[in-house]
KEKE-3310 file (N, C-alpha, C; in steps of 0.2 Angstrom, whole numbers, plus 5000, padded with zeros to 4 digits):
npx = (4913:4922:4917:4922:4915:4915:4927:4933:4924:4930:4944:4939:4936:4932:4941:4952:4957:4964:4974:4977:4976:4987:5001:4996:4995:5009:5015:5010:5017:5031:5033:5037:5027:5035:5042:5046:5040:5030:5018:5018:5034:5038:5034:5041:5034:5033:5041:5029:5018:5024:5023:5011:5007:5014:5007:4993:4992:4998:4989:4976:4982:4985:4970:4965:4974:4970:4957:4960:4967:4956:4946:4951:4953:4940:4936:4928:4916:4904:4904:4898:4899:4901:4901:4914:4927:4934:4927:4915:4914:4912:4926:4942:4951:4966:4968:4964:4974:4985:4981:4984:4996:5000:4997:5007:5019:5018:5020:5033:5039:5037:5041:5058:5062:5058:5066:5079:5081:5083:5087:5092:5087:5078:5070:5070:5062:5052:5049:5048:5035:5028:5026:5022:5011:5004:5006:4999:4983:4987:4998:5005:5004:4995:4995:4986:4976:4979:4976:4985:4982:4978:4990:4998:4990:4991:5008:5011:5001:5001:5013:5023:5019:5018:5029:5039:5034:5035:5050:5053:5051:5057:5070:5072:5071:5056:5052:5037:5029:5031:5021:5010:5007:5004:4991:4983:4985:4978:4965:4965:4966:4954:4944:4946:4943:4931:4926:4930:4924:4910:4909:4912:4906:4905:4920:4923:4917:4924:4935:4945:4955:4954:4958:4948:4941:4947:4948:4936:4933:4941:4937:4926:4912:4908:4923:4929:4920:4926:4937:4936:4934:4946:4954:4951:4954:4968:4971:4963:4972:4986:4984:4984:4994:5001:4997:5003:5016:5012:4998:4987:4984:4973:4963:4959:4952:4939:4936:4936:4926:4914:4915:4910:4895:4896:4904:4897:4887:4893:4898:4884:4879:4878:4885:4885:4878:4877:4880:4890:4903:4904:4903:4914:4924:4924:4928:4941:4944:4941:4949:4964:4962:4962:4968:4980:4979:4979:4990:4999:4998:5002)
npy = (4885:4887:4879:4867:4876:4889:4890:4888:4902:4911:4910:4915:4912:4920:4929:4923:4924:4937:4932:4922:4927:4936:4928:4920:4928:4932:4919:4918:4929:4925:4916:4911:4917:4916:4905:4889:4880:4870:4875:4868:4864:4877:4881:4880:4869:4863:4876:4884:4878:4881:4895:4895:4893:4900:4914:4908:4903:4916:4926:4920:4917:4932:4935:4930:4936:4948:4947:4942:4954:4965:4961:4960:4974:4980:4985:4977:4976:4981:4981:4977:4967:4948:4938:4938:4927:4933:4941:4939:4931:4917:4910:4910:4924:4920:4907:4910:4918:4912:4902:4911:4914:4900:4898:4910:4903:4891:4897:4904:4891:4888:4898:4897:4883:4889:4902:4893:4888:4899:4913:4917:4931:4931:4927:4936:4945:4939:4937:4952:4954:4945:4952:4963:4961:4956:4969:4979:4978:4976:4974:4991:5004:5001:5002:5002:5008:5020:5023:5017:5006:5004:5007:4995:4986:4987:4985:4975:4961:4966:4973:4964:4951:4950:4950:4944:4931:4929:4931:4919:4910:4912:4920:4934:4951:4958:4970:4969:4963:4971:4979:4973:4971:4982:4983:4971:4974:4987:4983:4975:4983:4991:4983:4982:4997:4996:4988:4993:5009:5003:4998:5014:5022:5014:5011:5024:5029:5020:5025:5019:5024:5024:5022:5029:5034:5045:5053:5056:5065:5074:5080:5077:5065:5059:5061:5052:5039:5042:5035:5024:5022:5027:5018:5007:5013:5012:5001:4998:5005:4996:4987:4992:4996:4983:4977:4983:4976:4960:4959:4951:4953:4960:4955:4954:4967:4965:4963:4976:4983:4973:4979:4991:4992:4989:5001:5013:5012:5014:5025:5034:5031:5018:5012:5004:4993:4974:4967:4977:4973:4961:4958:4966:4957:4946:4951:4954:4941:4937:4947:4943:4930:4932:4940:4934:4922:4930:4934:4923:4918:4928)
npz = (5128:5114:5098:5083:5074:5077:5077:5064:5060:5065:5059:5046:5033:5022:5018:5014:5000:5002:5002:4994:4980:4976:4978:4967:4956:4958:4955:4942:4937:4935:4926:4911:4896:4884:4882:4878:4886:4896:4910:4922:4921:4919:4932:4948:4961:4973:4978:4976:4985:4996:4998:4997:5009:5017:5014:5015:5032:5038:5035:5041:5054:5058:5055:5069:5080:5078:5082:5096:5101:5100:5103:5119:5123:5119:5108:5099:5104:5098:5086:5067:5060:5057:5073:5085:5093:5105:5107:5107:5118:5114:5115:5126:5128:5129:5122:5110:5108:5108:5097:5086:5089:5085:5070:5066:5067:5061:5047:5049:5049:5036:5028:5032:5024:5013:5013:5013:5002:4993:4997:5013:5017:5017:5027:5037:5029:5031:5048:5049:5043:5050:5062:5058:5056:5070:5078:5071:5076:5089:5103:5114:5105:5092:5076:5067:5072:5069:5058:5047:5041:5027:5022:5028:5022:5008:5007:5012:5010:4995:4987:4994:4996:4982:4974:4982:4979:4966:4964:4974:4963:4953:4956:4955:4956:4950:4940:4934:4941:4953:4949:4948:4960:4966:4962:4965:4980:4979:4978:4988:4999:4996:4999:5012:5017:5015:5024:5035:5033:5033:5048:5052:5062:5075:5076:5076:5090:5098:5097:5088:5076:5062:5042:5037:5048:5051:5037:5035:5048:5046:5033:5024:5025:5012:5006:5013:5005:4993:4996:4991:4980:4976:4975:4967:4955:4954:4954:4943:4935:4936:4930:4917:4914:4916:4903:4894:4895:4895:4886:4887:4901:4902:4906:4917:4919:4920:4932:4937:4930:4934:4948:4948:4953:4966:4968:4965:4975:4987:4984:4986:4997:5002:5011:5020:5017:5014:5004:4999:5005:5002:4989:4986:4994:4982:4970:4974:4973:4960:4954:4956:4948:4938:4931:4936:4927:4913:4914:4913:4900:4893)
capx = (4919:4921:4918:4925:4913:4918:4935:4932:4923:4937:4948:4936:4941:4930:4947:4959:4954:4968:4981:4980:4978:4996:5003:4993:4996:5015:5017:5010:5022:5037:5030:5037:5024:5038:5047:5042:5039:5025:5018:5022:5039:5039:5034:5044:5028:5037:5040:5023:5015:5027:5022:5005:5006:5016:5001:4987:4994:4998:4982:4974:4987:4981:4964:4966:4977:4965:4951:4961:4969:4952:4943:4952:4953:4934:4934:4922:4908:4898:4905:4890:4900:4902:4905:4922:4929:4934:4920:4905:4913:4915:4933:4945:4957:4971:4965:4963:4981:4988:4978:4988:5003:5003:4996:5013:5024:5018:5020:5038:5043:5037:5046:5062:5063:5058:5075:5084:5079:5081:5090:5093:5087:5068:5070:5071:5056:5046:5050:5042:5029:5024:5027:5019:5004:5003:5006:4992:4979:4991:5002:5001:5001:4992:4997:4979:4972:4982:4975:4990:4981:4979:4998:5000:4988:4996:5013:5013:4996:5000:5020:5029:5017:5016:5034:5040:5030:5039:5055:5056:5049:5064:5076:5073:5064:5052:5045:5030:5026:5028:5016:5003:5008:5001:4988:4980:4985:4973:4959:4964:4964:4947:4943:4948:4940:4923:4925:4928:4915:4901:4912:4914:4901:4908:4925:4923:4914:4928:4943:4949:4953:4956:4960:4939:4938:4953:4948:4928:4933:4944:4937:4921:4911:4911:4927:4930:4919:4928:4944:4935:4934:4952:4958:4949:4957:4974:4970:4962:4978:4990:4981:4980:5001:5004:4993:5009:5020:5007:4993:4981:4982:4968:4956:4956:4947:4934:4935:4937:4917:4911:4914:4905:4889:4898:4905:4891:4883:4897:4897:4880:4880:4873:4891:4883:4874:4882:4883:4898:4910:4905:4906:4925:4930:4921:4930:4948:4944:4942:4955:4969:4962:4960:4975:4986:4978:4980:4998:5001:4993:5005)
capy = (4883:4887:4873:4869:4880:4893:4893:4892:4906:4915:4911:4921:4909:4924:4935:4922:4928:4943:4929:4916:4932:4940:4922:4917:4935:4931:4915:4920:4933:4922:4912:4915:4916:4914:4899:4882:4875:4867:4878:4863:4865:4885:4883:4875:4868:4864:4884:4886:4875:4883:4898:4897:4890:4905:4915:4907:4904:4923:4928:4914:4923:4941:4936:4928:4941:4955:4945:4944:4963:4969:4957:4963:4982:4979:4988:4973:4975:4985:4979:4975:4962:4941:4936:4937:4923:4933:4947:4936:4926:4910:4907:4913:4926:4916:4903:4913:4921:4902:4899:4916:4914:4893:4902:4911:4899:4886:4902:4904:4883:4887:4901:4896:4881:4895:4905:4888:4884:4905:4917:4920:4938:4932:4925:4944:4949:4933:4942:4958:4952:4942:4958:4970:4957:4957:4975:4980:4979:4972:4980:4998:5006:4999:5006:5000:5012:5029:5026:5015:4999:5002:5008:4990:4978:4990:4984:4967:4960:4969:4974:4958:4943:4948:4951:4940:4927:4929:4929:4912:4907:4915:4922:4939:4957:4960:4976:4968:4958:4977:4984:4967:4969:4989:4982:4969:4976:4990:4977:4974:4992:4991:4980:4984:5004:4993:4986:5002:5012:4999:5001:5020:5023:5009:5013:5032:5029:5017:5027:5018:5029:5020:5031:5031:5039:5051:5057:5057:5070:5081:5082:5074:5058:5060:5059:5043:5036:5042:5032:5016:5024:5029:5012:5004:5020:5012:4993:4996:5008:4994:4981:4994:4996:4977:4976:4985:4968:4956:4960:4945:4954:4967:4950:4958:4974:4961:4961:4984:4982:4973:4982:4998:4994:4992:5007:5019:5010:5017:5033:5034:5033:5013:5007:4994:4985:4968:4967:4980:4968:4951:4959:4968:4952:4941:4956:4950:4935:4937:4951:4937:4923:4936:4946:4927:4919:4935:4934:4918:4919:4932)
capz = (5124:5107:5094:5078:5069:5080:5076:5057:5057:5068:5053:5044:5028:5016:5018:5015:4993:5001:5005:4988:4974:4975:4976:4961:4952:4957:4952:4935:4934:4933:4918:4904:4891:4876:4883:4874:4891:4899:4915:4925:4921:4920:4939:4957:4964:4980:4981:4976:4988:5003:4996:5000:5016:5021:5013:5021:5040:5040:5035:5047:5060:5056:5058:5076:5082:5077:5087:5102:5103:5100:5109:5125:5122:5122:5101:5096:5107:5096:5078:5064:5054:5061:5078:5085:5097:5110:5111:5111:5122:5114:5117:5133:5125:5128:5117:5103:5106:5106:5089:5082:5087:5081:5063:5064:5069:5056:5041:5049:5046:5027:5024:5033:5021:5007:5014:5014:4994:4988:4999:5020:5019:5016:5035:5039:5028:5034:5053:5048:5040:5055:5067:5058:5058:5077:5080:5066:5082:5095:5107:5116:5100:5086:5070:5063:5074:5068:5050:5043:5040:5021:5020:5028:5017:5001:5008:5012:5003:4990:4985:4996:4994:4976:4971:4985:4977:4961:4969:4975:4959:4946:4962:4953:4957:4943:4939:4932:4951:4957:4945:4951:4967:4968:4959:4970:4984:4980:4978:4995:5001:4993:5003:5019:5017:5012:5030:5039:5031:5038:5052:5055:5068:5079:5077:5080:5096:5106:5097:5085:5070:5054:5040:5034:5054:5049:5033:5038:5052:5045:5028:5025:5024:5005:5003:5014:5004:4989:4995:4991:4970:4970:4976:4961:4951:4955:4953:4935:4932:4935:4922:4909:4913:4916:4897:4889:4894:4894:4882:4890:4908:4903:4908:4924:4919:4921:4940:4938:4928:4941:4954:4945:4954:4975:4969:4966:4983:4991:4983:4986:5005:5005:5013:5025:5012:5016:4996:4996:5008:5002:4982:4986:4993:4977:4965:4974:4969:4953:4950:4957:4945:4930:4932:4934:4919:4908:4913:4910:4894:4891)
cpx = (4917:4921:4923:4923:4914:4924:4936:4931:4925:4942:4946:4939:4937:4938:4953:4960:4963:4974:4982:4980:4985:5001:5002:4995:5005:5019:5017:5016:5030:5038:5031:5034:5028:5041:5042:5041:5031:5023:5022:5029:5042:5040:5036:5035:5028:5037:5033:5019:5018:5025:5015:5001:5008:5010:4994:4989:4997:4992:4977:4975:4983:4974:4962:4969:4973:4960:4953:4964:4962:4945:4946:4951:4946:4933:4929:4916:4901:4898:4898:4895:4900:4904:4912:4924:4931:4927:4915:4907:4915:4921:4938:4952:4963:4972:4967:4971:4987:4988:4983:4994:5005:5001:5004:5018:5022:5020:5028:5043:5043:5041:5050:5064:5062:5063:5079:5083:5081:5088:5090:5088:5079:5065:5067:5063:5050:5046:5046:5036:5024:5021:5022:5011:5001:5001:5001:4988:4983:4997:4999:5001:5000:4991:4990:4976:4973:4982:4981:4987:4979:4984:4999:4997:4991:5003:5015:5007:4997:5008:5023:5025:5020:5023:5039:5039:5034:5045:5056:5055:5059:5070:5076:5069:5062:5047:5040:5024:5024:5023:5007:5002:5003:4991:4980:4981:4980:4967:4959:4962:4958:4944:4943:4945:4932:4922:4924:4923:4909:4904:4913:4911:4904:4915:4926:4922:4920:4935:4948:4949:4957:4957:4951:4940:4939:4948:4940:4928:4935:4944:4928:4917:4912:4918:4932:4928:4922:4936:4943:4935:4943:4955:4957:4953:4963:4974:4970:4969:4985:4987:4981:4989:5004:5003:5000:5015:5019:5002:4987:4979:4974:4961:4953:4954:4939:4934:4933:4926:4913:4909:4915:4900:4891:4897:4900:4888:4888:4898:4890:4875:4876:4879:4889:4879:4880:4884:4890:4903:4908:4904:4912:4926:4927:4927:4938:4951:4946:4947:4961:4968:4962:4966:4980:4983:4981:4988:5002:4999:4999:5002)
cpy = (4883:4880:4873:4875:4887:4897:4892:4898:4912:4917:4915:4919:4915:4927:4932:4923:4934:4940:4926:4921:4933:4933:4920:4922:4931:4928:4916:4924:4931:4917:4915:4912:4914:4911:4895:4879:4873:4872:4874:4865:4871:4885:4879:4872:4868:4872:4886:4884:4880:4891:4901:4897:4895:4909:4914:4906:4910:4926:4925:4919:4931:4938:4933:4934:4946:4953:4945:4950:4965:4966:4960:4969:4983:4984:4983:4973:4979:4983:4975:4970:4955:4943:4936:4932:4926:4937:4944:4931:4920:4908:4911:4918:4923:4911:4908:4917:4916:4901:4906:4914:4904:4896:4906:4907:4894:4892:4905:4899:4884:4891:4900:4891:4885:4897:4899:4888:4892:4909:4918:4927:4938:4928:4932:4947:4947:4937:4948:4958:4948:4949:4962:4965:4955:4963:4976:4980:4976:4976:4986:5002:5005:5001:5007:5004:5018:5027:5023:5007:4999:5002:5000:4985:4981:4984:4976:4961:4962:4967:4965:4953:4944:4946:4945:4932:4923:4929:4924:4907:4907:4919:4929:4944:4958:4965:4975:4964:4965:4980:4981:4967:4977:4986:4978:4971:4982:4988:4978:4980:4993:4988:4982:4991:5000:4992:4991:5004:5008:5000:5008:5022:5020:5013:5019:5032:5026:5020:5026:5020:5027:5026:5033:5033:5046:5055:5061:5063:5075:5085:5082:5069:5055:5056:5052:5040:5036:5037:5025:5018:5022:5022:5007:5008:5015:5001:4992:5001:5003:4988:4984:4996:4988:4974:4976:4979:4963:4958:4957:4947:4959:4961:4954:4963:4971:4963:4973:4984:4981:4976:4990:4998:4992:5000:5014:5016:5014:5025:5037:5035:5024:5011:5001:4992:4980:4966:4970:4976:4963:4953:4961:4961:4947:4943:4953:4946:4934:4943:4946:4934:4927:4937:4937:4922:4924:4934:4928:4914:4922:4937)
cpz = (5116:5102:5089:5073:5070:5077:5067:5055:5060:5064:5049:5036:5020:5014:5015:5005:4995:5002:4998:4980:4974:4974:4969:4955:4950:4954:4942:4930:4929:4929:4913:4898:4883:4877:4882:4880:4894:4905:4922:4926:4921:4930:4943:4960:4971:4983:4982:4983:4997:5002:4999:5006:5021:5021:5017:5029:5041:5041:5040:5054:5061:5060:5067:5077:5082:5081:5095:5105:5103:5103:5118:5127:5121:5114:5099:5098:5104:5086:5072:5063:5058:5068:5080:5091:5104:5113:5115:5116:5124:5115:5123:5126:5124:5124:5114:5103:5103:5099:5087:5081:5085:5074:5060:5064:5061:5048:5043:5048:5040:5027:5027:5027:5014:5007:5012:5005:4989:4992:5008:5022:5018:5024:5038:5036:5030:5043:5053:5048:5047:5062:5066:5058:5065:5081:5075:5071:5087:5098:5109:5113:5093:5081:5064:5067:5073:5061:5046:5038:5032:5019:5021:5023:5010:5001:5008:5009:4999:4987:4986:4994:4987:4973:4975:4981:4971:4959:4972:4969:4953:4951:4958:4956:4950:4944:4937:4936:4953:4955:4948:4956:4969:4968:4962:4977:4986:4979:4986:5000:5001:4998:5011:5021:5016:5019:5036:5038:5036:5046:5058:5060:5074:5083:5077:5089:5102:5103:5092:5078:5064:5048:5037:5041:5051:5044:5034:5043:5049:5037:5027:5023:5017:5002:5008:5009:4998:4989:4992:4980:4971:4972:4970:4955:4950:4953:4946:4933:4930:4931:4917:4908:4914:4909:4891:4888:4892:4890:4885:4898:4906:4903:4915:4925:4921:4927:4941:4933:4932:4946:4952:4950:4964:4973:4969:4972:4989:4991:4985:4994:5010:5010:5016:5024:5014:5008:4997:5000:5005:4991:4981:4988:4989:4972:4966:4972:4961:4948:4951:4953:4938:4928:4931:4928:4914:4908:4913:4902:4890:4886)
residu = (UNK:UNK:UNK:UNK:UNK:UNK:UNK:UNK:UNK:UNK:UNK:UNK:UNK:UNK:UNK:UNK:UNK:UNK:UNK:UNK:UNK:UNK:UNK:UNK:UNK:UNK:UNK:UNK:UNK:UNK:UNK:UNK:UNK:UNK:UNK:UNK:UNK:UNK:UNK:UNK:UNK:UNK:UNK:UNK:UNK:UNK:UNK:UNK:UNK:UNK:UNK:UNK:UNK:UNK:UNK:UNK:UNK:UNK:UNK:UNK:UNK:UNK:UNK:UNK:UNK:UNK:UNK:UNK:UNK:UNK:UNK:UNK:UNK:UNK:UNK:UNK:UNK:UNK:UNK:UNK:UNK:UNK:UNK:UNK:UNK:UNK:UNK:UNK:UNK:UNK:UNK:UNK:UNK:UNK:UNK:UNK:UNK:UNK:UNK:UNK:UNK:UNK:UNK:UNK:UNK:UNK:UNK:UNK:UNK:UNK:UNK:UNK:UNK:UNK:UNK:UNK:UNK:UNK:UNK:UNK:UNK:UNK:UNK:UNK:UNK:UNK:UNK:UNK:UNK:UNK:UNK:UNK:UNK:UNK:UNK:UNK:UNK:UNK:UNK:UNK:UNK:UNK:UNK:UNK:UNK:UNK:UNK:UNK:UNK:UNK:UNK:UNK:UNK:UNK:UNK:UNK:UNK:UNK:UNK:UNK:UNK:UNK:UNK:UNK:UNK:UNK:UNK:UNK:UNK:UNK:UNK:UNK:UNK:UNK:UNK:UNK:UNK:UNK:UNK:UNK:UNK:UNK:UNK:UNK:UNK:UNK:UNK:UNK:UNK:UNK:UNK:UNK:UNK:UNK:UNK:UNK:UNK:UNK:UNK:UNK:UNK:UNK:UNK:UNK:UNK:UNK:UNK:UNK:UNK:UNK:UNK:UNK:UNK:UNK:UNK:UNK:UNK:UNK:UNK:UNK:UNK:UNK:UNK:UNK:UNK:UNK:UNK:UNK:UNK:UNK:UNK:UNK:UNK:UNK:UNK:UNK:UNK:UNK:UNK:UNK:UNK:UNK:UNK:UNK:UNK:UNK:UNK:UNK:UNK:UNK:UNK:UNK:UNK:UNK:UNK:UNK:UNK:UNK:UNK:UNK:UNK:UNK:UNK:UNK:UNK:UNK:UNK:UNK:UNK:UNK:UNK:UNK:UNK:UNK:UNK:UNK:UNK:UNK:UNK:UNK:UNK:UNK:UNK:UNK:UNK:UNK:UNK:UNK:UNK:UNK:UNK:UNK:UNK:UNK:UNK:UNK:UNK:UNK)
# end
């Protein structure tokens, strides 16, 4: 029987950095730096707090969900990174499905009261969002397996938390959420290719073709690894276009420095150094907390 510490590290709480960034970024957004107000007062907290609850018990979800689809399909019996709940054993798949879908459920209570306080129609993207984080490995065709899964963390990591975010905050779309939202969503992307790579052997072998499988085959290992550059290419581009509105966002070039020295590790052919995942998800951090000061700062 799995314990508590089990199911901690089931949650996988290093990752949840891709859940409270965009939030944090978004919330920023819809501050405005040239109103005499307090932030306090700039910001709903109530929204904020339900906010995040969607945020982390999605993410929470995802990562349970992802341990029991690929726990069953038998894709983690060889994987380098942490133990997974159902592979090793410690928990009965079913469990671990129960824990997903209570993770969903609790991220579908916050945002209904979200929809009750904003708009009906964020019912609907709250819906997706859970969907597409089920099917991601779940189901009889896994969209995480046919090389989608950085179109998804782009999409929803990235574009909806961030803009969504900002959106219940000021009931507006901001092309300045959009620009933040590409932004850390390529952090995330970043992330997520940093994962593969140490991965690609693994996930070659039982099928599952991520897009570091995809491009590794039909081009060459190279240029896998160069997907982990241009996602940084696109993170540092949108700080040095959110700089044009904000001035104070270019703190987050800080987080695109940093990870100078993953990146040569990557181009370089170290990928499964344990440095390059647990520096991209450090860098997440730090582009979330940089990028939302900067742009609260104005």
């Amino acid at each position: 029987m799995a314990n508590a510490k089990d199911w901690l590290a089931g949650a996988r709480p290093r990752t949840l950095t891709a859940a409270l960034a965009p939030v944090l970024i978004g919330t920023s957004v819809a501050i405005d730096p040239t109103a005499d107000e307090s932030i306090g007062d700039a910001i709903n907290l109530w929204r904020l707090l339900f906010t995040l609850l969607v945020a982390v018990a999605l993410q929470i979800g995802v990562n349970y969900a992802n341990d029991y689809s690929d726990g069953v399909r038998g894709t983690d019996k060889t994987r380098i990174g942490p133990k997974r709940l159902v592979a090793s054993g410690a928990a009965a798949p079913r469990q671990v499905l129960w824990a997903a879908i209570i993770c969903f459920t609790a991220a579908a209570i916050a945002g209904f009261f979200l929809a009750l306080w904003t708009t009906w129609w964020l019912i609907l993207v709250g819906a997706v969002a859970i969907a597409a984080a089920y099917l991601y490995t779940g189901g009889k065709h896994p969209y995480g397996y046919r090389g989608f899964g950085e179109v998804s963390v782009m999409l929803f990591f990235g574009l909806v938390a961030t803009v969504g975010t900002t959106f219940v905050q000021i009931e507006e779309i901001s092309g300045l959420a959009m620009v933040c939202g590409v932004g850390v969503g390529a952090v995330a992307c970043a992330l997520l290719t940093a994962n593969n790579l140490r991965d690609l052997t693994a996930d070659r072998e039982v099928g599952k073709r991520t897009l570091s499988v995809i491009i590794e085959r039909r081009f060459a290992m190279k240029w896998a690894r160069s997907l982990y550059l241009l996602f940084w290419m696109v993170a540092t581009g949108a700080v040095i276009v959110a700089d044009l509105s904000r001035p104070w966002a270019f703190l987050a070039l800080i987080a695109s420095l940093l990870a100078i020295a993953p990146i040569r590790r990557v181009l370089k052919g170290e990928e499964a150094s344990p440095m390059v995942l647990k520096a991209t998800g450090g860098l997440l951090a730090i582009y979330g907390f940089t990028l939302a000061v900067g742009l609260a700062l104005g």
